[in-house]
N, C-alpha and C positions, 0 to 999 in steps of 0.2 A: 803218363803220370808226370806232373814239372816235378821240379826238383824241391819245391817247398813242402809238394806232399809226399816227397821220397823221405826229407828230415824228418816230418811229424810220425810216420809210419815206422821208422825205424829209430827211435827214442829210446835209449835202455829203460828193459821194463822197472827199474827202481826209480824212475824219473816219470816216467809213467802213472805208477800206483801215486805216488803225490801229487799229483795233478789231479788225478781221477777221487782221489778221497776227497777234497776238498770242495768235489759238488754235490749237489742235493742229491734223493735219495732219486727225485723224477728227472732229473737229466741222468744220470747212472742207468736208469732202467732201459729212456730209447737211448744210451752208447751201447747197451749189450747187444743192437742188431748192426755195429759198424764191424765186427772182422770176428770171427771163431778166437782170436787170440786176445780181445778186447773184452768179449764175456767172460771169458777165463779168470783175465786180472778181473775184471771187477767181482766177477762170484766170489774168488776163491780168495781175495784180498783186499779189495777196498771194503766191503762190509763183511764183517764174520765176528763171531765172538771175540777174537781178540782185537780188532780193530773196525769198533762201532762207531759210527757218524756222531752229529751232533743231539746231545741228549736236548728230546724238548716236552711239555707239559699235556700230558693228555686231559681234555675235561668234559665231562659228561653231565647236562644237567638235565631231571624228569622230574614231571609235574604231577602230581596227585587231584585230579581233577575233581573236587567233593561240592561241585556247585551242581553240576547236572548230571554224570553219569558216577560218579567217585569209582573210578578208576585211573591206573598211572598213562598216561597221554606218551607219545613216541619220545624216546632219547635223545636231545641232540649232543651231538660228540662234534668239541673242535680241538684246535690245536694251536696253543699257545706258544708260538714265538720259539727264538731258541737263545735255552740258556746262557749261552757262551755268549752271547751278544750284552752290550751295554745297556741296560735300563729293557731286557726283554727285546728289544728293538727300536729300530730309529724313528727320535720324537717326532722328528719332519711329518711325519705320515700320521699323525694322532692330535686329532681335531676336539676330541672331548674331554673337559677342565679335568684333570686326576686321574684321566687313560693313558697309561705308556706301552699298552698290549693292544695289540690290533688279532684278533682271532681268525682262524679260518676254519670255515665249514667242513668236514668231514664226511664225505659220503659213506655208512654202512649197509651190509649185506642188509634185504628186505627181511631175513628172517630175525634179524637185531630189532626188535621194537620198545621194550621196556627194560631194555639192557641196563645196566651200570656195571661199571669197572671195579674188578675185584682185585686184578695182581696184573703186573706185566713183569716179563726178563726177558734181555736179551731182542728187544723191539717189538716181542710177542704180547698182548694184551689177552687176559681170559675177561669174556663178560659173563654175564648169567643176571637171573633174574628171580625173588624173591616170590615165591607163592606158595600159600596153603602151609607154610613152614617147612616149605623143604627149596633148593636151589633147582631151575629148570632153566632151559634153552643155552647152557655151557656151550661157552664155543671158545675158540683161542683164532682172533684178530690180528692185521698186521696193518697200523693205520697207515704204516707208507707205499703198499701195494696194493693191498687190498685183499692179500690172502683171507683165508676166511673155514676152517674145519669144528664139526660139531665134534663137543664132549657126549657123552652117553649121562644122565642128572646119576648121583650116588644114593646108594638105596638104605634112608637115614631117616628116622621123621625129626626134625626138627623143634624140639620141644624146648630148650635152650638154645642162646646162641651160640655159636660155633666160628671157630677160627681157621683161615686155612695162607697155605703158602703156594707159590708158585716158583721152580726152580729147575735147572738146567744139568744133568749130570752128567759130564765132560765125558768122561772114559768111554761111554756107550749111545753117548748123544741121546741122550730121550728125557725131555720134557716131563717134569712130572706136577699133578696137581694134588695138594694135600688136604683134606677135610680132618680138622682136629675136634669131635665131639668128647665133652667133658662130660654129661652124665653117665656116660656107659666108658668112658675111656679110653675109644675108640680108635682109629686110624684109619680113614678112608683114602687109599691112593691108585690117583691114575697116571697109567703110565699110557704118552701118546706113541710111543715102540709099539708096546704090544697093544694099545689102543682098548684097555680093558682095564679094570676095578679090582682092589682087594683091599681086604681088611684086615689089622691088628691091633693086639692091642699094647697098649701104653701103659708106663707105670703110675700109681694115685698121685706119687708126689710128683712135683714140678711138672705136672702136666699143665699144657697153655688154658689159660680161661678169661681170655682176652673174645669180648662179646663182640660179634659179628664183623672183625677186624683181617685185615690182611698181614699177617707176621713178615720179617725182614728176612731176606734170604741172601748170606754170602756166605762164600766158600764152598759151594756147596750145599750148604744145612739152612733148614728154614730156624730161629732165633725168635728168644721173647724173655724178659727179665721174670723167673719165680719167683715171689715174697712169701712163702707158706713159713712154716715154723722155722725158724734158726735163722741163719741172714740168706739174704738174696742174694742169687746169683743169674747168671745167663743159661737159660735151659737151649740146648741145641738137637735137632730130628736132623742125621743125615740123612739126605738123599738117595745114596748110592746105597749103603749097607742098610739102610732103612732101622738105626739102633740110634736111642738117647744119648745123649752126655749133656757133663757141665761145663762153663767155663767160670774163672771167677770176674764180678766186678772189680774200677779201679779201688783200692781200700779206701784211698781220700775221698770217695764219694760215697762211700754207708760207714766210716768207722767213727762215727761220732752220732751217726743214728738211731734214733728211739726204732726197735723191732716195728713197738705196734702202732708210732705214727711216724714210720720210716715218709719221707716225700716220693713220690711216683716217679720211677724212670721207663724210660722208653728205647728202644731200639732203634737204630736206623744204620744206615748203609750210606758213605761217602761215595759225590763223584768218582774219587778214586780207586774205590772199591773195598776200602779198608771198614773193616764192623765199626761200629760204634755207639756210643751210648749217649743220654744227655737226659738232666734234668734240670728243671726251673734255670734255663737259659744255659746251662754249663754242659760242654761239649768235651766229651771223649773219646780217643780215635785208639784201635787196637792195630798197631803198626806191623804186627808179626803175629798171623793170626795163631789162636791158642796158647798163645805164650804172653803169660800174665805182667812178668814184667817190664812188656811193651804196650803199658796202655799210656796216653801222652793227653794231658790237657791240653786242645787247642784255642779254644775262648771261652768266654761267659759273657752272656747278652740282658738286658731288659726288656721290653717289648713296650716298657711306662718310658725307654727312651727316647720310642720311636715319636715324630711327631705326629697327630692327626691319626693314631691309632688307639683308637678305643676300647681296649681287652684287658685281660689279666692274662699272667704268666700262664696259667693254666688251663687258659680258653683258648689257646693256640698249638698250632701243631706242625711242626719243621717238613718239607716236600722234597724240598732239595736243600743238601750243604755240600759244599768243599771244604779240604785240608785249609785252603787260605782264608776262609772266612765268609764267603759271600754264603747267605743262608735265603730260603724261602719261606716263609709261612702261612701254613693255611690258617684264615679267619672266618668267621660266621659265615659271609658274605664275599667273598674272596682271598686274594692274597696278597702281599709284602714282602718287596727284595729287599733286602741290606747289605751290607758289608760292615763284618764286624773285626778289629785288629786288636788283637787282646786282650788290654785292658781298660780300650776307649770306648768310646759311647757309641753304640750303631750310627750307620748315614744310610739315610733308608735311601734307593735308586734304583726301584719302580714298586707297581700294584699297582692290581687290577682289581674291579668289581664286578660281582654278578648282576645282570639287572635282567629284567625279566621273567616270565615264569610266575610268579608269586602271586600277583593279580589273579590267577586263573584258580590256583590253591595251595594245595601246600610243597615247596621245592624244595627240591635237595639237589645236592651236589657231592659226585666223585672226581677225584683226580690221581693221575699215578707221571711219574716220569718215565718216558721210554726213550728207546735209541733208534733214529732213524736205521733198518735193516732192509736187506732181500732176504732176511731166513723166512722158510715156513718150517712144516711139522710134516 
C-alpha cells in the first residue's frame, strides 16, 4: 500500500463522515463495499434519522386513460432536483424556455403500477392505490435504493374520504401508517414492527376530516388545524402513545377572526423541522414545540406577486419551506420557487411544468418531499 493510501485509510473518522455526507445517496451505497469500517460510518452516520442527505422532490404523475380502455395507465415516478441547489439546478443543462428542473426517471418495483404518493418520512415513501373505495397495493418505497415492503390494504370501506399520516416513532423504531376515517371515527394503524393492523377509536370533536389528504407529521404526532365549534386550534394523534391532544394557534392569526368565516389554514412542516402553520401567504413557525408562546412569524407572501403566475392565493399549496424563506408551490400544473424576506415582494428562482399526460386523458399529479436515505423497514 503507498503511502497516499495509508493517509486516505487512516482519516479520523470525524473527517471521514464529512466527506462521506456530502455525496449522493448512489456513490454511498458502492463505498459500503470498500472496508467493514466504511459501511459502518456510512450506515450508522452519514444517513440516519438524525443526519439525512439532501431533501429532494418526489413526483408521480398517472393518466386516466377514458378514450379506449378508461382505466389509470402505469405511474411514472421522477425526481426533481435537489432543494438546497440554486434555482432546482444548474441552468447550463436546461434547454427548454421556462425549465430550470431537469427530471430523472425513477425506476419502480413491477408490482407499483397505478401507484401514487400518499406520505413519505424519513426517505421512506408509502404508495397505494385507489380502488372500489377502499386503498390496495400499500407498499413503503425507498426512491434512493430501491427498497421496496408490502403493507397488508386496512379493512375499511371507504364510503367518505379519509385522511391519513405517516410517521416514525423514535423510542422503538417502527414506522407507523395512520388511516383517520371520520364517519365511524375510527383509527386505523399499522405498525411495520409488528407488521399488523388495529383499530381505535377517536373522539367526535377535532377529529381530522380533511378529504383524501395526507396530514403533517412532527415530533412525533401526525397534525391538522380543527375549526368545529369555538375557535380553532391544532389537533395532534401521537404516535407512540397512540392518544389526541391540542395545541393552540398563533392568536394574531384567528383573534380578529369571524368563527364562521374564519380564512383556511393549513399545516405544514419546515426544512427544519419546526411545525408550522400558514394562511393566505402568512407563515408561522412553532420554535419550541408545544409551547405556545413560541410561535414566530417568519413572512408573508402573494402569489399576485409573482410574475407569470396565474392563480389565486387559494389555488396554491406550499411543498417545501425553510425558516429563511425560500418556499415551493404546488400549482394546477406544477410548481414555483421563491424567496421570500419579510416584508418584500417574492423573487421567484425557478418552476417547473407538467407537460404530458393530458392528451391521452385525464392527469393528475402527486408530490412529497423526501430525504435521500439507506433506511429500510
Amino acid at each position: 500500500m503507498s503511502k497516499e493510501e495509508e493517509v486516505a485509510f487512516d482519516l479520523p473518522e470525524d473527517v471521514l463522515v464529512k466527506i462521506l455526507c456530502r455525496l449522493p445517496v448512489k456513490s454511498l451505497i458502492r463505498f459500503t463495499c470498500v472496508s467493514k469500517r466504511w459501511r459502518s460510518v456510512i450506515i450508522s452516520t452519514c444517513i440516519s434519522d438524525e443526519n439525512p442527505l439532501r431533501p429532494r422532490l418526489l413526483l408521480c404523475t398517472y393518466v386516466l386513460d377514458y378514450c379506449s380502455v378508461f382505466e389509470w395507465q402505469p405511474s411514472r415516478f421522477e425526481c426533481l432536483g435537489d432543494l438546497d441547489m440554486p434555482c432546482f439546478g444548474d441552468n447550463s443543462l436546461v434547454h427548454r424556455p421556462g425549465f430550470v428542473w431537469e427530471p430523472s426517471r425513477l425506476t419502480v418495483p413491477p408490482e407499483v403500477k397505478s401507484g401514487s404518493i400518499m406520505a413519505s418520512c424519513n426517505g421512506l415513501v408509502v404508495l397505494g392505490e385507489l380502488f372500489h373505495s377502499s386503498y390496495t397495493n400499500l407498499c413503503v418505497w425507498n426512491p434512493s435504493t430501491g427498497f421496496f415492503c408490502k403493507i397488508p390494504s386496512p379493512e375499511f370501506s371507504m364510503i367518505v374520504s379519509v385522511s391519513w399520516g405517516f410517521g416514525h416513532v423514535m423510542a422503538t423504531d417502527d414506522y407507523k401508517l395512520v388511516f383517520f376515517v371520520p364517519i365511524y371515527f375510527t383509527v386505523h394503524i399499522f405498525s411495520t414492527r409488528d407488521s399488523s393492523w388495529k383499530v381505535i377509536r377517536g373522539p367526535n370533536t377535532s377529529f381530522p376530516r380533511c378529504d383524501g389528504k395526507a396530514l403533517v407529521v412532527s415530533n412525533g404526532a401526525i397534525h391538522w388545524v380543527s375549526a368545529g365549534i369555538g375557535e380553532p386550534a391544532i389537533s395532534a394523534f401521537d404516535l407512540a402513545d397512540e392518544e389526541f391532544r391540542q395545541l393552540p394557534l398563533p392568536r394574531a392569526l384567528i383573534q380578529n377572526e369571524d368563527i364562521m368565516n374564519a380564512r383556511p389554514i393549513g399545516t405544514h412542516v419546515l426544512k427544519e423541522g419546526c411545525l408550522s402553520v400558514w394562511s393566505h401567504g402568512e407563515f408561522w413557525a412553532m420554535k419550541e414545540y408545544a409551547v405556545p408562546e413560541s410561535w414566530v412569524k417568519l413572512f408573508q407572501f402573494s402569489v399576485l406577486d409573482l410574475p407569470d403566475v396565474s392563480t389565486l392565493p387559494y389555488g396554491c399549496s406550499p411543498v417545501f419551506v425553510t425558516e429563511g424563506g425560500t418556499v415551493v408551490i404546488r400549482l394546477a400544473n406544477g410548481f414555483v420557487r421563491f424567496e421570500c424576506r419579510r416584508e418584500e415582494k417574492p423573487v421567484c428562482s425557478g418552476r417547473y411544468e407538467i407537460e404530458g399526460g393530458a392528451r391521452k386523458g385525464y392527469s393528475q399529479y402527486d408530490v412529497t418531499v423526501y430525504d435521500e436515505t439507506l433506511l429500510s423497514v
